[in-house]
LUMFI-619318 format. One record per residue (C-alpha): residue in one letter; x, y negated, z. Coordinates in steps of 0.2 Angstrom, whole numbers, plus 5000, padded with zeros to 4 digits. Layout:
! residues N
AXYZ ...
This chain:
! residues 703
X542843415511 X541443305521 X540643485522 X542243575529 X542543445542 X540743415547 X540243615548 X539343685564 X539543815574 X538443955569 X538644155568 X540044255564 X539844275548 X539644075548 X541444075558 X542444175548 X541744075531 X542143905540 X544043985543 X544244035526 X543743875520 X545043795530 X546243915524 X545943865507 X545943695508 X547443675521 X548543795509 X547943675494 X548643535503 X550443625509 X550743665491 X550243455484 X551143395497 X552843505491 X552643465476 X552243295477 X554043275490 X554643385474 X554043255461 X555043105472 X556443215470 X556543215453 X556043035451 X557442985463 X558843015450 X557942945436 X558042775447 X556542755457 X557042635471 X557342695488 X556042565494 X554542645482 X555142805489 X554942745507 X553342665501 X552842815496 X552842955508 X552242795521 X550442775508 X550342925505 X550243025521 X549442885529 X548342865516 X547943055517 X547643045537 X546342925533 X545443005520 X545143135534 X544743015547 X543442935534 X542743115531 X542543175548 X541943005556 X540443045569 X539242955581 X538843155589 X539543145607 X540043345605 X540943315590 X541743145596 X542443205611 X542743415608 X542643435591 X541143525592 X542043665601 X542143745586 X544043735581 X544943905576 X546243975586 X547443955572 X547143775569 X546743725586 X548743785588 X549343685574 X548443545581 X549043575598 X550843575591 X550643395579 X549843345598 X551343385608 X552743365596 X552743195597 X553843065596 X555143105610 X555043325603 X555443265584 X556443095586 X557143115603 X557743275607 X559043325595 X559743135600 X559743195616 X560543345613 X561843255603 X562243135618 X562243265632 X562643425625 X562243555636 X561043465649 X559943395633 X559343595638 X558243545651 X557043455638 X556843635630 X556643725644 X555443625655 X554243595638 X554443775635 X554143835651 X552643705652 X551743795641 X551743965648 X551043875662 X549843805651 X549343975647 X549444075663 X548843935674 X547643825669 X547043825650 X545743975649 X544943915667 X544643735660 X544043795644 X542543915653 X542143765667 X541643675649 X541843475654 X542443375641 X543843275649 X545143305665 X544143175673 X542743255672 X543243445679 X544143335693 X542143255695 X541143405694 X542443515705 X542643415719 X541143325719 X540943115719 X541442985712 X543242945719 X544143125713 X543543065697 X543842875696 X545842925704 X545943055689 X545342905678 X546642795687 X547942945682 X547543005665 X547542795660 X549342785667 X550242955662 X549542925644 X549742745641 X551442765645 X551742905634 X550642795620 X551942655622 X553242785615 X552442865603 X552142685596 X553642615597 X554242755587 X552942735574 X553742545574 X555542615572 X555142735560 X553942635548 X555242485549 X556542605540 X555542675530 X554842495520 X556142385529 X554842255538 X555242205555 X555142325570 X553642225576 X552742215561 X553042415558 X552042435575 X550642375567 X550542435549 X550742635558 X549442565572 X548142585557 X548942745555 X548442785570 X546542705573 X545842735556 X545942925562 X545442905581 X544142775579 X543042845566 X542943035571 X543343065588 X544243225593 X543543305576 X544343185564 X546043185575 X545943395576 X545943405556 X547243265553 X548443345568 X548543505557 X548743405543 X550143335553 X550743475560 X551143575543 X551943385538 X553143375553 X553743555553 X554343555534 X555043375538 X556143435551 X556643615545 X557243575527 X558643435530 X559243565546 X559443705532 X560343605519 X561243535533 X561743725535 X562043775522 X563443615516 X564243655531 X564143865532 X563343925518 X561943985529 X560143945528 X559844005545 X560443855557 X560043935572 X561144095567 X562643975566 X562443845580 X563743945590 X565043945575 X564843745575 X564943715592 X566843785592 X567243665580 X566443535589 X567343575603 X569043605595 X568843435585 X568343345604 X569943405611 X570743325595 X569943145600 X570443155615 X572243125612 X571943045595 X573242885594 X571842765586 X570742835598 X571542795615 X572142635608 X570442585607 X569742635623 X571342545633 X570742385622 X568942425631 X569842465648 X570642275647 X569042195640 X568142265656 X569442215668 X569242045661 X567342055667 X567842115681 X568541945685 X567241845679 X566041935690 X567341875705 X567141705701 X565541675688 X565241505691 X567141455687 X567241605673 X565541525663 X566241355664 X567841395659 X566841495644 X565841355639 X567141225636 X568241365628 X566941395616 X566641195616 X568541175611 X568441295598 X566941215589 X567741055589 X569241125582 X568341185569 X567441035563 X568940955563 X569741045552 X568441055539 X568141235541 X567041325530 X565241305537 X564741475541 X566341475553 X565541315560 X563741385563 X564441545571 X565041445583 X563941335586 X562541495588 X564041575599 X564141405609 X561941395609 X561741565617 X562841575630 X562141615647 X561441435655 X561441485672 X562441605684 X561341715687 X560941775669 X562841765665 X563041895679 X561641995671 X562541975655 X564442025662 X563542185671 X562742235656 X564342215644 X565542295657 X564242455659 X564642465639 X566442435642 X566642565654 X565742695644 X566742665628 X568242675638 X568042845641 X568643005629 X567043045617 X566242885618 X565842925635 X564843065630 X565243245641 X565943375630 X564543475620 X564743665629 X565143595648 X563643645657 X563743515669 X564843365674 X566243385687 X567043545691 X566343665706 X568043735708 X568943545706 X569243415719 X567943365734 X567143235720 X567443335705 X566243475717 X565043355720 X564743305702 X564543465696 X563143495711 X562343305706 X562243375690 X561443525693 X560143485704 X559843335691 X559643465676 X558543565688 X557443445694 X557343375675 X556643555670 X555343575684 X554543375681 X554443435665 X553643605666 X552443545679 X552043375667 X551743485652 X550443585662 X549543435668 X549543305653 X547643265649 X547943245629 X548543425629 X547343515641 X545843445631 X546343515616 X545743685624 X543943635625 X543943605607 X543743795603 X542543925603 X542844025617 X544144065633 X544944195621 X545444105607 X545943965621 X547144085627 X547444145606 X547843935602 X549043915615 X550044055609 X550143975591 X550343805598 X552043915607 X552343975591 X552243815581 X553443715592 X554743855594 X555043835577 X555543635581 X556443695599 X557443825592 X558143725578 X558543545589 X560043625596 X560843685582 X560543505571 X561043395587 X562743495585 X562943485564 X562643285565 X563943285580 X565243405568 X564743285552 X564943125562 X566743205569 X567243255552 X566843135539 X566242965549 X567642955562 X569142935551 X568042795539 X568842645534 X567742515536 X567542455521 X567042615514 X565642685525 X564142735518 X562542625516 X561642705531 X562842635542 X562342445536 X560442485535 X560142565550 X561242435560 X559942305552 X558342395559 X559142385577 X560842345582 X560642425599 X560242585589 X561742585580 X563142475576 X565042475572 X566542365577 X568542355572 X569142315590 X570842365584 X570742295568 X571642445559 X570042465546 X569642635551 X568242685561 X568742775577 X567242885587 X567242735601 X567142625590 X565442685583 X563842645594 X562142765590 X560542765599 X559942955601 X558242885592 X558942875576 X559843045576 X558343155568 X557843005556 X559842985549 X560243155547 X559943165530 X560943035525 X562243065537 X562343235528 X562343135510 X560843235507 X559743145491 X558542995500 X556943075497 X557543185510 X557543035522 X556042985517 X555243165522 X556043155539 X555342995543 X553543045535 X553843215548 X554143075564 X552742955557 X551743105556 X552443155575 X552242975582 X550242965575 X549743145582 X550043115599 X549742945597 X547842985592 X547943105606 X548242975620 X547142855613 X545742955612 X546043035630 X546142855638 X544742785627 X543742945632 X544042935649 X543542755650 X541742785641 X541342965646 X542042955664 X541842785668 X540442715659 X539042865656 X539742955674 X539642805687 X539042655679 X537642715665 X537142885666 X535542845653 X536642785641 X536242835622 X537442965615 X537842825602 X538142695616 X539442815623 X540442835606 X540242655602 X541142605619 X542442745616 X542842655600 X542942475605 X543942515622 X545042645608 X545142485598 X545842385615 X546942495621 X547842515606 X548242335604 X548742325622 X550142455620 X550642395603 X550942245613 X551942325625 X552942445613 X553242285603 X554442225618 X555542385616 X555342415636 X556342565636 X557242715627 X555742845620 X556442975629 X556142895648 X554742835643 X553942985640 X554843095654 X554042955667 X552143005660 X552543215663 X553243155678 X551743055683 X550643185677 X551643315685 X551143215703 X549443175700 X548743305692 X549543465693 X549143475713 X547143455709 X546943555694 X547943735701 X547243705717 X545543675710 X545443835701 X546343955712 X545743895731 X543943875733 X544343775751 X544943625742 X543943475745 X543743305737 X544243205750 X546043295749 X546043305730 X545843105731 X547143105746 X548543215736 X548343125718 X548542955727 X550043035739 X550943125725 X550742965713 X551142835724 X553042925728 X553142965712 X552842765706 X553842705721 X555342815718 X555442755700 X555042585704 X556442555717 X557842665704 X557442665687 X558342465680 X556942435667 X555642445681 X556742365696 X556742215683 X555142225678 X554542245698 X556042115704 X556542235717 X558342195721 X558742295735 X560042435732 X559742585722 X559842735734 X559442875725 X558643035736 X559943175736 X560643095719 X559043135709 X558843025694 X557342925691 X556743005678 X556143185688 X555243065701 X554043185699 X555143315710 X554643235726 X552943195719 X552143345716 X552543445734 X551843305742 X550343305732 X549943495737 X550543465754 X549043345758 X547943415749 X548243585758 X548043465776 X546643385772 X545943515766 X545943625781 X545443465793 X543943415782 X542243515780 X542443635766 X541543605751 X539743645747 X539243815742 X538943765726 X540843715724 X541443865731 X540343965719 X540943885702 X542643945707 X542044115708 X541344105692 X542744035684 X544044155691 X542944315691 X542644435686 X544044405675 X544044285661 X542644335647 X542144235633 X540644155634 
C-alpha cells in the first residue's frame, strides 16, 4: 500500500500498471467492507449491542481513513497540494463525488425533499446543472493553466497581488462556511452513532478528519475520498432498496417513486380532515393567540407568568409533592425569561412554531404541488404562486453558478494527468452522484409514506425506540408531544428536523440496526470528504497563496507544507468551535457558501478564460462588488445573521427573494463591474492576453 499511494507518474505502461493496482486494491477493499457490514449483520442477532455496532462501523472506517492518511503522508509540495497530478480519471471521479457529496447531498437533501416536496427539486437541479458547467465551462481550462489553487490562476491571470489576496479573502469564506456544515454534521452523526454529546462528537470525527488532511495533503485526502466515496454510495443505496422493496416489492426505487407519491398524496388529503388531526392544530391555533396577547402586553404578560409559576411551586411544596414534580418546577420557574426583551424573543420564536403546526401537514406544502399559492386563485393566492417560483428559480441558478465556482471542487481537476482525463473525471464524478440524486427523491417520499402509515396513528406509549433516542441526541431535531392527551401520535404532533431523515430511515423502516449504522458510516464518511476538501483548500490557500506568493517566495518546499499543516490544524479547531454552537440548519449553511462562491468567483474565473480584455483592477473590483451584495443582502435577511450582526431594521426582502439565493443579485453585479472596469482601464499586458490564447486555442489538447 505505501507503494500504491506514493507511485509517480512515469510512462504509459507505468500509468496503466499504477491503475491496475488501484483497481486491485480498491476492489479488495469494496468486497472486506461488505463483508465485514455482513459480519455485523449476523452478529446483531446473536446479541451484539447496538452501541458495539455503532462503535464499530465509527473505528473501523475512521480507523481505515487513517491508515491511508498514514500511508500517503508527504512533505513534497506537488504531492501535497495536487496529488502529484497523477490521479486516474476514474478515481479522480470517485473522489470528486466523496468531495461533493457532502454533508448537505447525503444528510440533507432527501430531509429537504421530505419537507418541501416538490421545490426540495431545486437542490438536484442547480447541483446538477453545476456540474455541466463544471465541465463545459471551466474544468479543462484550469486543468491546462496548471496553478495549484483558485487563488493562484486568479494571481497569475490577472497579474498582482490584490486579485489574489480578494480570492484568498473568498475561497477562506465560501469554504469555511461550508466546513462549519460538514462539521456539524460529523458532530450529529458520530453522537448517534456512540451516543456522546453533540459537542464532543465534533471532535472525536475532527480526528477523522485531520489525521487524513494533515499528513498527506491532497494525495492522502484523493485515496481516502475514493475510499469514501464507494463507503457513502452503498450506505445510502441499500436501506433506499429495502425500503422498496417492504413497501413495493421493487428493488428499483426510482421506478416506483411515482406509485408512492399517489399514496402520499391520497393519505395527505386524509389528514387533512383527520378529527385527531384538526383537534390538535385548533389547540395550536388557541396556544398562539394566547402569545399573541402576551406579545400586546409583555411586561404585564411575563409578570403575570412568573408569579403564576411562583404560585404553583408553592403549592407544591405545600402539599408534599413528589420531588421530581418540585424540581420541574423550580427548573420551569429558573428559566423563565428575565427580562422583556428576551421574553419577546422567546413568545416570537414559540408562536412561529405555533403557527406552523396549526396548519394541515404539519405545515409542510403538499408533496406533488409544484409551487405555493395557486396562479389561477385569488390576487394573493397568484402572488404566492409567482414568490414561489422565482424563489425555486433563483435557488437553482445560486446553485448552479456556486457549484461551478467552489475552490475545493475545482482543485480536484489539477490533480490529474491531463485536460482529457479532466474532462473524463468530471463525467464519472456526474456519474457517481447521479446515483445519490436520482435515488433522494424517491427515499424523501417512502419515509414520508412510512411516517404517514405506521407512525401517525402510534400511541404514545408504544413508539419505537428511535423516537426516544433521536429525541435524546437533539430535541430541536426531533421530538413528540400529546397536546391532546388522547395517547396517539397525530402528524402535528410530531416535530423532525430534515437532518436526521437520511440517518433514521432505517429504523424508521424497522430495518435491522446495522443497517443504521451503515447509513451513518455513509454520512460520516460524506461529512469527512468534504470536510478534508475545505480544510485543505483553506489551509492551502493560506501557505501556498498567502505565505510562498506575497510574503516568502524563497521559502523551502518543507516550510510551505509545514505551514499548511499548522494553519490546517487552526482552522479546523476554529470551525469546530463554530459548528459546536449549532449556528444554523446544514442545508443554509451550505446554500450561503455556493452562493458566496457563486458572487465572487464565478464572474473572475469565466471571464478570465473566455475574455482576454479582462484586467485585474476589475477582477478585484467585481469579486469585492459581487460579495459585498451578496453578504449585505444575507446579512440584513437571513435571522441567524440579523442576530449575529444585531441588525434590527425590517426584513425587506428584494422582489421576495429569500436569503439563501443571495447569490442571484451577486453574481450579475459581479460581471457588470468587471465588464466596466474593464473597458475603462488599460487592457492587460500582452503576456495576459497570450496565456488566454493558449488556454483557449487551438482547442483543448493534452499536454
Amino acid at each position: 500500500m505505501p507503494g500504491l499511494f506514493s507511485a509517480h507518474n512515469g510512462s504509459k505502461a507505468a500509468r496503466q500498471a499504477f491503475k491496475a493496482q488501484l483497481n486491485r486494491v480498491y476492489c479488495w477493499y469494496t468486497v472486506g467492507f461488505l463483508l465485514f457490514v455482513a459480519v455485523l449483520a449476523g452478529l446483531e442477532p446473536l446479541g451484539l449491542p447496538r452501541q458495539w455496532i455503532g462503535l464499530s462501523f465509527l473505528m473501523a472506517t475512521v480507523g481505515l481513513y487513517a491508515a491511508i492518511g498514514v500511508m500517503s503522508r508527504t512533505t513534497d509540495a506537488a504531492e501535497y497540494y495536487v496529488a502529484g497530478r497523477r490521479v486516474p480519471a476514474f478515481y479522480n471521479g470517485l473522489a470528486t463525488g466523496a468531495d461533493w457529496m457532502s454533508a448537505a447531498s447525503f444528510i440533507g437533501m432527501a430531509g429537504t425533499l421530505y419537507l418541501t416536496g416538490y421545490n426540495g427539486l431545486a437542490f438536484i437541479m442547480g447541483w446538477t446543472g453545476g456540474y455541466c458547467l463544471v465541465a463545459l465551462v471551466l474544468a479543462p481550462y484550469l486543468r491546462k493553466f496548471g496553478q495549484l489553487t483558485i487563488p493562484d490562476f486568479l494571481g497569475e491571470r490577472y497579474g498582482g497581488h490584490l486579485p489574489r489576496l480578494i480570492g484568498l479573502v473568498a475561497a477562506i469564506l465560501c469554504s469555511f462556511t461550508y466546513l462549519v456544515a460538514q462539521i456539524y454534521g460529523v458532530g450529529l452523526i458520530t453522537s448517534h452513532l456512540t451516543g456522546v454529546a453533540f459537542e464532543l462528537g465534533i471532535f472525536l470525527g475532527l480526528g477523522g478528519i485531520l489525521v487524513c488532511s494533515f499528513l498527506g495533503g491532497m494525495r492522502a485526502v484523493t485515496w481516502t475520498q475514493v475510499a469514501q466515496c464507494i463507503v457513502l454510495i452503498v450506505a445510502y443505496l441499500i436501506p433506499v432498496v429495502w425500503l422498496s422493496v417492504k413497501q413495493t416489492g421493487s428493488p428499483v426505487p426510482q421506478l416506483v417513486y411515482g406509485f408512492q407519491l399517489e399514496k402520499v398524496t391520497a393519505k395527505e388529503k386524509a389528514l387533512d380532515t383527520d378529527p385527531g388531526e384538526l383537534q390538535v392544530r385548533e389547540i395550536f391555533r388557541q396556544h398562539s393567540q394566547s402569545l399573541t396577547d402576551k406579545l400586546a402586553n409583555p411586561v404585564a404578560a411575563l409578570a403575570a407568568d412568573r408569579a403564576a409559576a411562583g404560585k404553583k411551586l408553592a403549592e407544591l411544596k405545600a402539599e408534599n409533592a413528589p420531588v421530581a414534580q418540585i424540581s420541574s418546577a423550580g427548573k420551569a420557574l429558573a428559566n423563565m425569561p428575565r427580562t422583556e426583551a428576551a421574553a419577546t424573543k422567546a413568545w416570537l420564536a414559540a408562536k412561529a412554531s405555533a403557527d406552523l403546526k396549526s396548519q394541515p401537514l404539519n405545515g409542510m406544502p403538499r408533496h406533488a404541488a409544484q409551487f405555493a399559492g395557486d396562479p389561477n386563485g385569488t390576487a394573493k393566492e397568484r402572488e404566492a404562486y409567482d414568490t414561489s417560483r422565482r424563489n425555486f428559480l433563483a435557488l437553482v441558478f445560486c446553485l448552479m453558478v456556486g457549484t461551478a465556482a467552489l475552490p475545493h471542487i475545482l482543485m480536484r481537476y489539477y490533480t490529474v494527468p491531463s485536460v482529457r482525463e479532466a474532462r473524463q473525471s468530471v463525467t464519472w464524478s456526474l456519474f457517481f452522484i447521479v446515483l445519490l440524486y436520482f435515488t433522494a427523491p424517491a427515499l424523501a417520499v417512502l419515509v414520508k409514506y412510512e411516517i404517514f402509515t405506521v407512525l401517525v396513528g402510534t400511541p404514545f406509549d408504544q413508539l419505537p425506540a428511535w423516537v426516544a433516542s433521536w429525541a435524546k441526541v437533539d430535541p430541536s431535531l426531533l421530538s413528540v408531544v400529546d397536546i391532546n392527551k388522547d395517547n396517539i401520535l397525530q402528524l402535528n404532533e410530531l416535530s423532525i428536523g430534515g437532518d436526521i431523515i437520511v440517518l433514521a430511515t432505517p429504523e424508521i423502516a424497522g430495518l435491522p440496526y446495522v443497517i443504521s449504522g451503515l447509513v451513518a458510516a455513509g454520512g460520516l464518511a460524506a461529512a469527512l470528504s468534504t470536510g478534508d476538501g475545505l480544510l485543505l483548500t483553506i489551509a492551502n490557500a493560506l501557505s501556498h497563496d498567502l505565505y510562498y506568493k506575497m510574503i516568502d517566495p524563497n521559502a523551502s518546499t518543507v516550510s510551505r507544507v509545514t505551514v499548511s499543516k499548522m494553519l490546517l490544524l487552526m482552522v479546523a479547531l476554529i470551525a469546530a468551535y463554530v459548528a459546536a454552537q449549532k449556528p444554523a440548519d446544514i442545508l443554509f449553511l451550505v446554500s450561503a457558501a455556493f452562493s458566496f462562491a457563486a458572487a465572487s468567483f464565478f464572474p473572475a474565473l469565466s471571464l478570465g478564460i473566455f475574455w482576454k480584455r479582462a484586467t485585474g483592477m476589475a477582477a478585484s473590483m467585481g469579486m469585492l462588488a459581487g460579495l459585498g451584495v451578496t453578504f449585505y443582502y444575507m446579512v440584513t435577511t437571513q435571522p441567524w445573521m440579523r442576530d449575529m450582526f444585531r441588525v434590527t431594521s425590517p426584513v425587506e426582502l428584494w422582489w421576495g427573494i429569500d436569503p439563501i439565493s443571495a447569490g442571484l443579485f451577486g453574481v450579475p453585479v459581479g460581471f457588470v463591474v468587471m465588464v466596466l472596469v474593464s473597458l475603462v482601464t488599460p487592457p492587460p499586458e500582452q503576456k495576459a492576453q497570450d496565456l488566454v490564447e493558449h488556454i483557449r486555442y487551438p482547442h483543448l489538447r493534452d499536454g
